[in-house]
C-alpha positions as CSV (number, residue, x, y, z in Angstrom):
1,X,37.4,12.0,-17.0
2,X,36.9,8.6,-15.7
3,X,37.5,9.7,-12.2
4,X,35.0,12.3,-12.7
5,X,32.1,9.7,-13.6
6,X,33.1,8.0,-11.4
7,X,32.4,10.7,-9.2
8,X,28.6,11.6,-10.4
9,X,27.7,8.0,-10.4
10,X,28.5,5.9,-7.3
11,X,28.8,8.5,-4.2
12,X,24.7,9.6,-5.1
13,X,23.5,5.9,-4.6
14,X,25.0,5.7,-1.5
15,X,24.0,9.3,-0.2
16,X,20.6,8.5,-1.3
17,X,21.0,5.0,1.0
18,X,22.4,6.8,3.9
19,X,19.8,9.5,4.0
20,X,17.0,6.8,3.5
21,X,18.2,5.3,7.2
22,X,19.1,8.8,8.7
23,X,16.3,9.2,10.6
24,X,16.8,6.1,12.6
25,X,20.2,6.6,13.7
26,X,20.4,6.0,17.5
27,X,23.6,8.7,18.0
28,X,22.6,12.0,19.8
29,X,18.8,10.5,19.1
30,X,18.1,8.2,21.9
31,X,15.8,10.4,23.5
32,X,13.4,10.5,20.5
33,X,13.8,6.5,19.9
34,X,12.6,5.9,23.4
35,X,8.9,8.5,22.8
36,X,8.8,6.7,19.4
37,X,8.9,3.4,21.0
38,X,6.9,4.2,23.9
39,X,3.8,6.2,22.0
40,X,4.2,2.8,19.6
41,X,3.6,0.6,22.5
42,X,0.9,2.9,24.2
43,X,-1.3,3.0,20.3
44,X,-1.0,-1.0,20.5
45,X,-1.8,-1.6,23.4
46,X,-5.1,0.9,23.3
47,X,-5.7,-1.2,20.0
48,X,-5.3,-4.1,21.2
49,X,-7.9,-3.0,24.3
50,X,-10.6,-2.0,21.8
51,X,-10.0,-5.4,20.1
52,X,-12.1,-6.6,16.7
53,X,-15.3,-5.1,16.2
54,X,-17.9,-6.3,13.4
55,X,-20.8,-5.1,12.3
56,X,-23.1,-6.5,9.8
57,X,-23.9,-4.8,6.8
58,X,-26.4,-6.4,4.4
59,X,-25.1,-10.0,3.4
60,X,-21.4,-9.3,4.4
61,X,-19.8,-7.0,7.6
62,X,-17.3,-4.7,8.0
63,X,-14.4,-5.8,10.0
64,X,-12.7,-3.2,12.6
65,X,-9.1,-4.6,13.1
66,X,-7.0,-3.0,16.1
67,X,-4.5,-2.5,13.1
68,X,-7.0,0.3,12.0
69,X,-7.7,1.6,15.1
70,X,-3.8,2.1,15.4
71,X,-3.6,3.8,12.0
72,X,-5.7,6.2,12.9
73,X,-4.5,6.9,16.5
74,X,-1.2,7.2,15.0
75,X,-2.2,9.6,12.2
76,X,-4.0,11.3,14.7
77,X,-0.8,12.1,17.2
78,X,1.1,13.3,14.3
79,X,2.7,16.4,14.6
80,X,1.5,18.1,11.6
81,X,-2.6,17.3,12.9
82,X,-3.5,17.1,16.5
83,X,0.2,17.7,17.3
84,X,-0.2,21.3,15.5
85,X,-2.8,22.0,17.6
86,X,-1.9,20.7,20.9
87,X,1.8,21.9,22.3
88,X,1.7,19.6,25.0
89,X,0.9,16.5,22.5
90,X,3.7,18.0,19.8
91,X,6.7,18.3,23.2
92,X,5.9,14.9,24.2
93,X,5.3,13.4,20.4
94,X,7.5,15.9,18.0
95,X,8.4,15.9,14.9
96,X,11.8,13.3,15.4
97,X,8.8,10.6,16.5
98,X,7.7,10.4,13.0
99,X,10.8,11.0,11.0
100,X,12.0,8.1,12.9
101,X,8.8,5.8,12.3
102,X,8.4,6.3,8.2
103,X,11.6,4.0,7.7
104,X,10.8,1.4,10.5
105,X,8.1,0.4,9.2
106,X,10.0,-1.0,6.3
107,X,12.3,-3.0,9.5
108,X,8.6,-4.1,11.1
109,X,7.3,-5.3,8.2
110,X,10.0,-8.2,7.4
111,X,8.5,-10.4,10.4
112,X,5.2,-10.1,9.1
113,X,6.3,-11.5,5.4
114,X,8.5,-14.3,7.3
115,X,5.1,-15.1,8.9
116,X,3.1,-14.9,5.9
117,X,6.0,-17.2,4.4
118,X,5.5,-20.2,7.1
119,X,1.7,-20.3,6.4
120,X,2.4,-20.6,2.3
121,X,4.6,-24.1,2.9
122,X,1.3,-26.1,4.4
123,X,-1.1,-24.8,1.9
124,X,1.5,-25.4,-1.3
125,X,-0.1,-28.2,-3.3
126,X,-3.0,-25.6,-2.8
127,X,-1.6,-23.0,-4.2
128,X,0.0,-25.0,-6.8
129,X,-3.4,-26.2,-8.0
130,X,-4.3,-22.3,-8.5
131,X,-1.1,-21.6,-10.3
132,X,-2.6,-20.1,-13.6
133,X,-5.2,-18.0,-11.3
134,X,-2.4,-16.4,-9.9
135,X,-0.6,-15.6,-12.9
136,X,-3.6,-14.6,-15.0
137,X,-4.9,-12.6,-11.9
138,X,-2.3,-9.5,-12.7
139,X,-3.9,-8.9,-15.7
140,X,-7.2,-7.8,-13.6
141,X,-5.3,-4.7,-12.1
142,X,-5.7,-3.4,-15.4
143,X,-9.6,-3.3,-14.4
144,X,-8.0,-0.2,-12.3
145,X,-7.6,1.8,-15.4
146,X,-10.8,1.3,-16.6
147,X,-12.5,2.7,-13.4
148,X,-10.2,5.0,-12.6
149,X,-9.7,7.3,-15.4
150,X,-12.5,8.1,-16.5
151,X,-13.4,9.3,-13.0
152,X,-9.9,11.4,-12.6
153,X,-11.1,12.9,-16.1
154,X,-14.9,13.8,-14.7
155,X,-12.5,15.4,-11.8
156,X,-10.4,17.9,-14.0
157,X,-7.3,15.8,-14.5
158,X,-5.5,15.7,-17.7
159,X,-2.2,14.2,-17.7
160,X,-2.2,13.6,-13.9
161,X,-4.9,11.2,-14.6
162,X,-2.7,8.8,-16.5
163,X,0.0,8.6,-13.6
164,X,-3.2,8.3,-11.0
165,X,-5.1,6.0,-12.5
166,X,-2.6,3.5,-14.2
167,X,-2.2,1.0,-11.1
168,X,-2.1,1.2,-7.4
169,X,0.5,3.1,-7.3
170,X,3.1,1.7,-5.4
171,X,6.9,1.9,-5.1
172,X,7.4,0.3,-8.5
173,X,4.8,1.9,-10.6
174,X,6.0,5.1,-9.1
175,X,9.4,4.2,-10.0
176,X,8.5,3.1,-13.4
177,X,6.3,6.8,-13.8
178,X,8.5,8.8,-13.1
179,X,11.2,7.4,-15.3
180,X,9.1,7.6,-18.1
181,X,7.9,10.8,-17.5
182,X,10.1,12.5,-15.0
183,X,8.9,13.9,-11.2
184,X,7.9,17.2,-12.3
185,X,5.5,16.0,-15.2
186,X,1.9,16.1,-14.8
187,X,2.1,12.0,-14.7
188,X,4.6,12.2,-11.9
189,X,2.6,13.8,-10.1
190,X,-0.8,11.9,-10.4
191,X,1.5,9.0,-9.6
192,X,2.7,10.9,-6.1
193,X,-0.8,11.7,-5.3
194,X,-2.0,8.0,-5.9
195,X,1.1,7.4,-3.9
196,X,0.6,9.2,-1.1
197,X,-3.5,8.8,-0.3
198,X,-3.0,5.2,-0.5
199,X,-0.3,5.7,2.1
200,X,-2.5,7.5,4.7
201,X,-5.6,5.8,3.6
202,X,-5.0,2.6,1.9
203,X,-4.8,0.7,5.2
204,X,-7.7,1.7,5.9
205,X,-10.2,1.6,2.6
206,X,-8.6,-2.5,2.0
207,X,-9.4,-3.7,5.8
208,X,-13.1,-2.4,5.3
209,X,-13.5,-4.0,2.0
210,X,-11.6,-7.3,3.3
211,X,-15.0,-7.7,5.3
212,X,-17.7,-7.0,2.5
213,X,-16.0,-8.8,-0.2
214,X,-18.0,-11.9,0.8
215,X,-20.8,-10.2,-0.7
216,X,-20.0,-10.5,-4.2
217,X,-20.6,-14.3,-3.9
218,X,-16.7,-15.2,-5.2
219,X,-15.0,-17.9,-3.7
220,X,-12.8,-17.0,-0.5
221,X,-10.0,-17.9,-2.5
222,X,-10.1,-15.8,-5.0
223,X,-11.1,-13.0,-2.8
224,X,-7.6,-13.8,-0.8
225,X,-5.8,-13.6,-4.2
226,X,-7.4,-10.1,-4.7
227,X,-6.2,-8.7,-1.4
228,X,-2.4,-9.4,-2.8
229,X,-1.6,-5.9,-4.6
230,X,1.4,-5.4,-3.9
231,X,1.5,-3.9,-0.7
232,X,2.4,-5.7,2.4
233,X,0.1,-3.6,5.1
234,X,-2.8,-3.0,2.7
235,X,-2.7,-7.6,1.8
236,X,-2.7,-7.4,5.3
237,X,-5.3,-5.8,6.3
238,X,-7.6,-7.1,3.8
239,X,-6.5,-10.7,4.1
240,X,-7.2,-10.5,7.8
241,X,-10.9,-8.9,7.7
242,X,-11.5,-11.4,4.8
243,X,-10.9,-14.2,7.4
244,X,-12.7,-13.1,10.3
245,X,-15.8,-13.2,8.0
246,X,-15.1,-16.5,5.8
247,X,-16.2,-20.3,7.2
248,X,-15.8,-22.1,3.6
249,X,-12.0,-21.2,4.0
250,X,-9.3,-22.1,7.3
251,X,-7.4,-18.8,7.9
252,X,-4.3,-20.3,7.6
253,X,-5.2,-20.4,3.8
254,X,-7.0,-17.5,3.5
255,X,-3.6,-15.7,4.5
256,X,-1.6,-18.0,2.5
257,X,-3.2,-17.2,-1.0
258,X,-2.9,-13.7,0.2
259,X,0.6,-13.4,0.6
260,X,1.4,-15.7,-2.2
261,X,-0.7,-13.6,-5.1
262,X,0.9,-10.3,-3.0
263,X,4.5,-11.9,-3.5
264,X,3.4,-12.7,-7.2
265,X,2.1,-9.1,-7.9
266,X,5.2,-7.5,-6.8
267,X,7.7,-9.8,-9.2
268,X,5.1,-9.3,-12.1
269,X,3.6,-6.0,-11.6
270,X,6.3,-4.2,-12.6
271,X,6.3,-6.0,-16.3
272,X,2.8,-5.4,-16.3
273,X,2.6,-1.8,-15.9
274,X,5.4,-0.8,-17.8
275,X,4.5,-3.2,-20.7
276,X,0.8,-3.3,-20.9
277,X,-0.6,-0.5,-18.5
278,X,1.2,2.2,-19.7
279,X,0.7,2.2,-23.2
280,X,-3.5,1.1,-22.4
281,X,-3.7,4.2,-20.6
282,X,-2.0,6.3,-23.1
283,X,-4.2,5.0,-25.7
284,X,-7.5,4.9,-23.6
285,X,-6.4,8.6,-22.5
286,X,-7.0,9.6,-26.6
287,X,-10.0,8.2,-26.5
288,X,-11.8,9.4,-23.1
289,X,-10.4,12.9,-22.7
290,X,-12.2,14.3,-25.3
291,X,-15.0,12.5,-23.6
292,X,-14.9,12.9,-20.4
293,X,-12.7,15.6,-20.2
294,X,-14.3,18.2,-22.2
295,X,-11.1,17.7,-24.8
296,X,-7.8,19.5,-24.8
């Protein structure tokens, strides 16, 4: 019996480990590491050519990084949109080019936070000073729900609305959903879809609004706090429009409060949401659907 549990329990973690870092195995694969690596260097480097670009917009601007611009080049090469179009782009950048580059950008993100760590150190009686902000800034995440569901109710959701709308939706509120609810539930899969747009598009949405926060008049600092949610490319992209645009703030700290409140969010969100976001949503979900939603 014991050998039996034994057997259900520890070979599935490390499976689900090994198939994780699959794709990146170099054996028999060389050939697609070198056109991953390659169109990698080609998107930065075209990025990097077409440099920042701002534009003003009423009081604040919007802020183009080349970290966009390589986004969407590299959403655009895909295999599954221009590549399904194009054979030529889909022989020279197939399907093994992005297989390989979901799970290294896990591996290219570390140097950024070891980065992000050096500029915390010269800033820390700073951030010290703001140490209640940072612990009472969680709390405004919850703001999420209150936007959010009502408009995934005016949309047609029912129960997918609670998984959507309940955070961000990262890795660990999508962990924490669908343990509560399981995969296959309508929450687990408002959770996935949250998921997965902010994966294509969250990039994107947080380095606009990085340059327009300055219009809402709120100190740089706290707008730096804001762009910590939890994920390290979206933090980044915000934090780094927020300083081109700042002056009241150096962008050393700018970046520091950023990556101190995005360290912060990730060790308290998951308390949060499974403590206090969940069961708000649940209870707010009684009272809007029949309001919103045009009832049961």
């Amino acid at each position: 019996m014991s050998s039996a549990t034994d057997k259900n329990t520890d070979p599935p973690d490390d499976d689900a480990d090994t198939d994780r870092w699959e794709p990146i195995r170099t054996a028999g694969r060389w050939r697609f590491h070198l056109k991953t690596h390659v169109t990698v260097l080609l998107i930065v480097i075209v990025a990097e050519f077409i440099g920042t670009k701002t534009y003003p917009v009423g009081p604040g601007q919007v802020v183009i990084l080349p970290m966009l611009y390589a986004v969407v080049i590299g959403i655009l090469l895909g295999y599954r949109v221009l590549g399904a179009y194009i054979d030529q782009l889909r022989q020279a950048i197939p399907k093994e080019v992005s297989q390989i580059s979901a799970p290294l950008i896990v591996v290219t993100l570390m140097p950024l936070g070891v980065k992000y760590g050096t500029l915390v150190a010269p800033n820390f009686y700073d951030i010290v000073g703001a140490g209640p902000a940072f612990v009472l800034q969680e709390l405004g995440n919850l703001g999420t729900i209150f936007l959010a569901l009502p408009i995934a109710l005016l949309l047609g959701l029912k129960r997918e609305s609670i998984g959507a709308a309940v955070s961000i939706a990262r890795e660990p509120t999508l962990g924490i959903i669908t343990d509560l609810y399981g995969p296959d539930s309508p929450e687990g899969i408002g959770v996935l879809g949250t998921y997965l747009t902010g994966t294509f598009l969250g990039t994107l949405f947080f380095g606009l609004l990085g340059g327009l926060a300055p219009i809402t008049g709120l100190h740089p600092r706290a707008l730096a706090m804001a762009c910590g949610i939890g994920s390290g490319s979206m933090m980044t992209a915000c934090s780094a429009s927020l300083a081109e645009v700042v002056t009241a703030v150096p962008e050393d700290e700018v970046l520091a409060f950023a990556a101190t409140s995005n360290l912060l969010t990730g060790l308290t969100g998951v308390y949060v949401v499974l403590f206090v976001a969940v069961p708000l949503i649940n209870k707010l979900y009684e009272i809007m659907e029949p309001v919103f939603g045009g009832g049961a």
